[in-house]
BAGUTI-686516 format. One record per residue (C-alpha): residue number from 1; residue in one letter; z, x, y. Coordinates in nm, 4 decimals. Layout:
<martors>
martor resi->NUM, resn->A, up->Z, east->X, north->Y .
...
</martors>
This chain:
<martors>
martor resi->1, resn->X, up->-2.5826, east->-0.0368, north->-0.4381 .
martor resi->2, resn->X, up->-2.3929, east->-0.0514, north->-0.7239 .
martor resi->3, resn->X, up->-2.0436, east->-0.2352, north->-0.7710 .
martor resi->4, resn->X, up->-1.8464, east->0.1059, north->-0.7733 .
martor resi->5, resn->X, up->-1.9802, east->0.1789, north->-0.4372 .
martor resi->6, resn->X, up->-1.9009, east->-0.1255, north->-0.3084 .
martor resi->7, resn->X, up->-1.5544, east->-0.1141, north->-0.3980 .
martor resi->8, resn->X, up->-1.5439, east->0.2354, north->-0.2888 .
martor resi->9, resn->X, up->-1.6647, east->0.0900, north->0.0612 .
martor resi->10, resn->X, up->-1.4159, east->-0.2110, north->0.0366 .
martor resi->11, resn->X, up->-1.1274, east->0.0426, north->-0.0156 .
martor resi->12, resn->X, up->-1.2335, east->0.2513, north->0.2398 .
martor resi->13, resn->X, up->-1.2643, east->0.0007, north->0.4917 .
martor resi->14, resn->X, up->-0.9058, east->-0.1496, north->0.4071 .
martor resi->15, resn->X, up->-0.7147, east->0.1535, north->0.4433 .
martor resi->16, resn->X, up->-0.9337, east->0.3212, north->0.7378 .
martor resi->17, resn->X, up->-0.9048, east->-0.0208, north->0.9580 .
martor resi->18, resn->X, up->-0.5619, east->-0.1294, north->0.8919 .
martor resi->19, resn->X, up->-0.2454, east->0.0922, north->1.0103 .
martor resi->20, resn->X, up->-0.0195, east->-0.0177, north->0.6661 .
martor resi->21, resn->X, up->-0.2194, east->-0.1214, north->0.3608 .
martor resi->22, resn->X, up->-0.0743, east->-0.2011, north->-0.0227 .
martor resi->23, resn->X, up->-0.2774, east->-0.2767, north->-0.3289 .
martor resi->24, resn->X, up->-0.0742, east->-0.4559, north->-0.4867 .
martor resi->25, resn->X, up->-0.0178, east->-0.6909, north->-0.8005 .
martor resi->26, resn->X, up->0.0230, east->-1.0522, north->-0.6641 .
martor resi->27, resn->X, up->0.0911, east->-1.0877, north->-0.2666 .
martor resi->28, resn->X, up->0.3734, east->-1.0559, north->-0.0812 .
martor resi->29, resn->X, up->0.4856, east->-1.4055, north->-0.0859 .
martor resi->30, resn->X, up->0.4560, east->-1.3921, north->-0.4477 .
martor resi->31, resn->X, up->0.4407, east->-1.0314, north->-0.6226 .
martor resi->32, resn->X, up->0.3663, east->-1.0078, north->-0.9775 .
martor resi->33, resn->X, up->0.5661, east->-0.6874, north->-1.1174 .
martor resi->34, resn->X, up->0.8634, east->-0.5339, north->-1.0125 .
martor resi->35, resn->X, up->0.7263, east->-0.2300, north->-0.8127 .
martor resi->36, resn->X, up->0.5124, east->-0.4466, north->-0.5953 .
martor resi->37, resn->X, up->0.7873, east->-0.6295, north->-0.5238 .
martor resi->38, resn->X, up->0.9798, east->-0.3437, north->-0.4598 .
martor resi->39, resn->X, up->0.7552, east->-0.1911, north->-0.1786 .
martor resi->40, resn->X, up->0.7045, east->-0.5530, north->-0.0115 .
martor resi->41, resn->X, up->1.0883, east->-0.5290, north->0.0133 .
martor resi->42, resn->X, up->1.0855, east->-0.2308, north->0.1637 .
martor resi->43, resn->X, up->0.7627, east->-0.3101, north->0.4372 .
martor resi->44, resn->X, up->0.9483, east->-0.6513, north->0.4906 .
martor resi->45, resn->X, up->1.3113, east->-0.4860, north->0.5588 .
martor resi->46, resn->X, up->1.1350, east->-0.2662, north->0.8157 .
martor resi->47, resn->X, up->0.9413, east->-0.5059, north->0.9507 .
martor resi->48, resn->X, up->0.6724, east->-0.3499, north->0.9060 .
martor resi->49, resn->X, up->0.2734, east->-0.5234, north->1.0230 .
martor resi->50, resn->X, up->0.1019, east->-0.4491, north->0.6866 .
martor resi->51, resn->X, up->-0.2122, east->-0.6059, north->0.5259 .
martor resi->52, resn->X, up->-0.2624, east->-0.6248, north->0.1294 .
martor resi->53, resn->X, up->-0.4706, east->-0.6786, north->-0.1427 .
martor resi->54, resn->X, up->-0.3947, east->-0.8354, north->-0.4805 .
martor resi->55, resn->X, up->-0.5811, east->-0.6183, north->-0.7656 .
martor resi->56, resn->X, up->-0.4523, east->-0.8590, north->-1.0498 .
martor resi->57, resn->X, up->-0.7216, east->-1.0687, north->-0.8445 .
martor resi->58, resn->X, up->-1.0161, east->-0.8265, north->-0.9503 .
martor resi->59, resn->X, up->-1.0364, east->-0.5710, north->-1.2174 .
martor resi->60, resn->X, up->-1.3167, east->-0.4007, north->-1.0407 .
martor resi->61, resn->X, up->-1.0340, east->-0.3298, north->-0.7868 .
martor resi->62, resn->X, up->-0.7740, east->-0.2859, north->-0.9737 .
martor resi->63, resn->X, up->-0.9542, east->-0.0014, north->-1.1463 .
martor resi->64, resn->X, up->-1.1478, east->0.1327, north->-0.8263 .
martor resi->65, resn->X, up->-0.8163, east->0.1553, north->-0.5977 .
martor resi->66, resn->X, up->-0.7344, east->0.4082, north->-0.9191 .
martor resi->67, resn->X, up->-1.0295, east->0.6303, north->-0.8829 .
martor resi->68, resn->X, up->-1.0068, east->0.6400, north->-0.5330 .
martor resi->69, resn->X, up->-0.6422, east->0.8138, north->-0.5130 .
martor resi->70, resn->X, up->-0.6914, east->0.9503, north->-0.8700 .
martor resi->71, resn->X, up->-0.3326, east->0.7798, north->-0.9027 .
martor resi->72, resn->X, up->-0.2823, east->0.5866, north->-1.2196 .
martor resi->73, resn->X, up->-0.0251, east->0.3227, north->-1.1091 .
martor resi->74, resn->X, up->-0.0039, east->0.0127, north->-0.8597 .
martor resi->75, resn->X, up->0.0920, east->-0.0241, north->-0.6006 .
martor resi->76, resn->X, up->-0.0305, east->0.2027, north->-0.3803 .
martor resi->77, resn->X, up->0.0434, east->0.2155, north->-0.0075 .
martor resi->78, resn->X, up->-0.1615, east->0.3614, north->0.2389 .
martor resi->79, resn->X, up->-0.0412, east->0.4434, north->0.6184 .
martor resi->80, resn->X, up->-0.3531, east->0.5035, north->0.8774 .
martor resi->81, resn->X, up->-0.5741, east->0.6066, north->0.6223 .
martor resi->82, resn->X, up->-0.3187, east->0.8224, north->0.4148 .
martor resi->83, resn->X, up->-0.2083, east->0.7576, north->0.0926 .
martor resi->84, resn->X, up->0.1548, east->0.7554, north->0.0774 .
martor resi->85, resn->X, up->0.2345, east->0.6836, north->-0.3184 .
martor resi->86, resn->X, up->0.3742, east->0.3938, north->-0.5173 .
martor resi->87, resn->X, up->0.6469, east->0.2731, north->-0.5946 .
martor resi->88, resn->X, up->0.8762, east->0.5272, north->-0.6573 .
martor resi->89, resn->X, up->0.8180, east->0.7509, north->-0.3924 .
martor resi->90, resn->X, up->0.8075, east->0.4541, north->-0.1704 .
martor resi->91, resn->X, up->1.1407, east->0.4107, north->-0.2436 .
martor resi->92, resn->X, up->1.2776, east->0.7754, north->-0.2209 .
martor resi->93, resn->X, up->1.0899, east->0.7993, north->0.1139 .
martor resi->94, resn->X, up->1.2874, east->0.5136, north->0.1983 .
martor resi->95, resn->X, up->1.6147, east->0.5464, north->0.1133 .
martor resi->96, resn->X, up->1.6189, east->0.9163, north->0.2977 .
martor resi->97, resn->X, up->1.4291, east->0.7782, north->0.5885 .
martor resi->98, resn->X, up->1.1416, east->0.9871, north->0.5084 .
martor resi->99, resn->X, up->0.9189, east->0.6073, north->0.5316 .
martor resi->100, resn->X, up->1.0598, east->0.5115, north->0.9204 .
martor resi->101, resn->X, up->0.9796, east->0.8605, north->1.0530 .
martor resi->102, resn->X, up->0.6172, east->0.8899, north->0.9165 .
martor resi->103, resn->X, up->0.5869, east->0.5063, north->1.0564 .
martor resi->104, resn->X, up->0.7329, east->0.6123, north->1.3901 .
martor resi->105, resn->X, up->0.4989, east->0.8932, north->1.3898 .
martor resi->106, resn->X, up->0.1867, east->0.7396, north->1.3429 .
martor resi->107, resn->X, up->0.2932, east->0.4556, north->1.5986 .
martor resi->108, resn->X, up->0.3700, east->0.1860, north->1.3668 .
martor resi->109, resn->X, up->0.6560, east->-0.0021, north->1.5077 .
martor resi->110, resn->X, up->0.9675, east->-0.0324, north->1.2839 .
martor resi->111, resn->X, up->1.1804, east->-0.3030, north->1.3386 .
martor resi->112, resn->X, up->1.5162, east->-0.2028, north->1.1728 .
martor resi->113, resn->X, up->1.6256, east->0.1916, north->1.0530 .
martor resi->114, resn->X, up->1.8368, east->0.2218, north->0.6955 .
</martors>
């Protein structure tokens, strides 16, 4: 098996067995760019349960998580399998409580509405 399909299968397996999941740059204690930080934000003011994965950590990743959404930037968040966006729409989804309702939806508890 070759290192693309591995990451393939790592991806897959993050975002298909974890309700929330962010690729990120850096972790959520410590992000490493701005939009990263942005979304932790965000997942942390909601109180949101989420699991991560740092692609500054591995380039393999970092380039596979691209290829798998066909989306260029990081981060990317992921809710029960779906990919949601990055940063940007993240935020928009937010800020008109777009984000809470899909969470609600799906069954993921939120802790606090905008």
């Amino acid at each position: 098996m070759s290192e693309t399909n591995d990451i393939n299968a790592f991806i897959d397996n993050a975002v298909k067995t974890n309700d929330v999941f962010l690729f990120m740059k850096g972790t959520p204690d410590f992000p490493q760019c701005g939009f990263s930080g942005q979304v932790v934000q965000i997942l942390n003011y909601l109180g949101v349960d989420y699991q991560s994965a740092n692609v500054l950590a591995d380039q393999d990743l970092r380039e596979g998580v691209k290829a798998y959404t066909n989306w260029p930037t990081i981060p990317q968040l992921y809710v029960k399998g779906e990919f949601i966006g990055g940063a940007d729409i993240v935020r928009e989804m937010f800020q008109n409580g777009e984000l809470q309702a899909h969470f609600e939806q799906n069954g993921i508890t939120v802790k606090q509405s905008a």
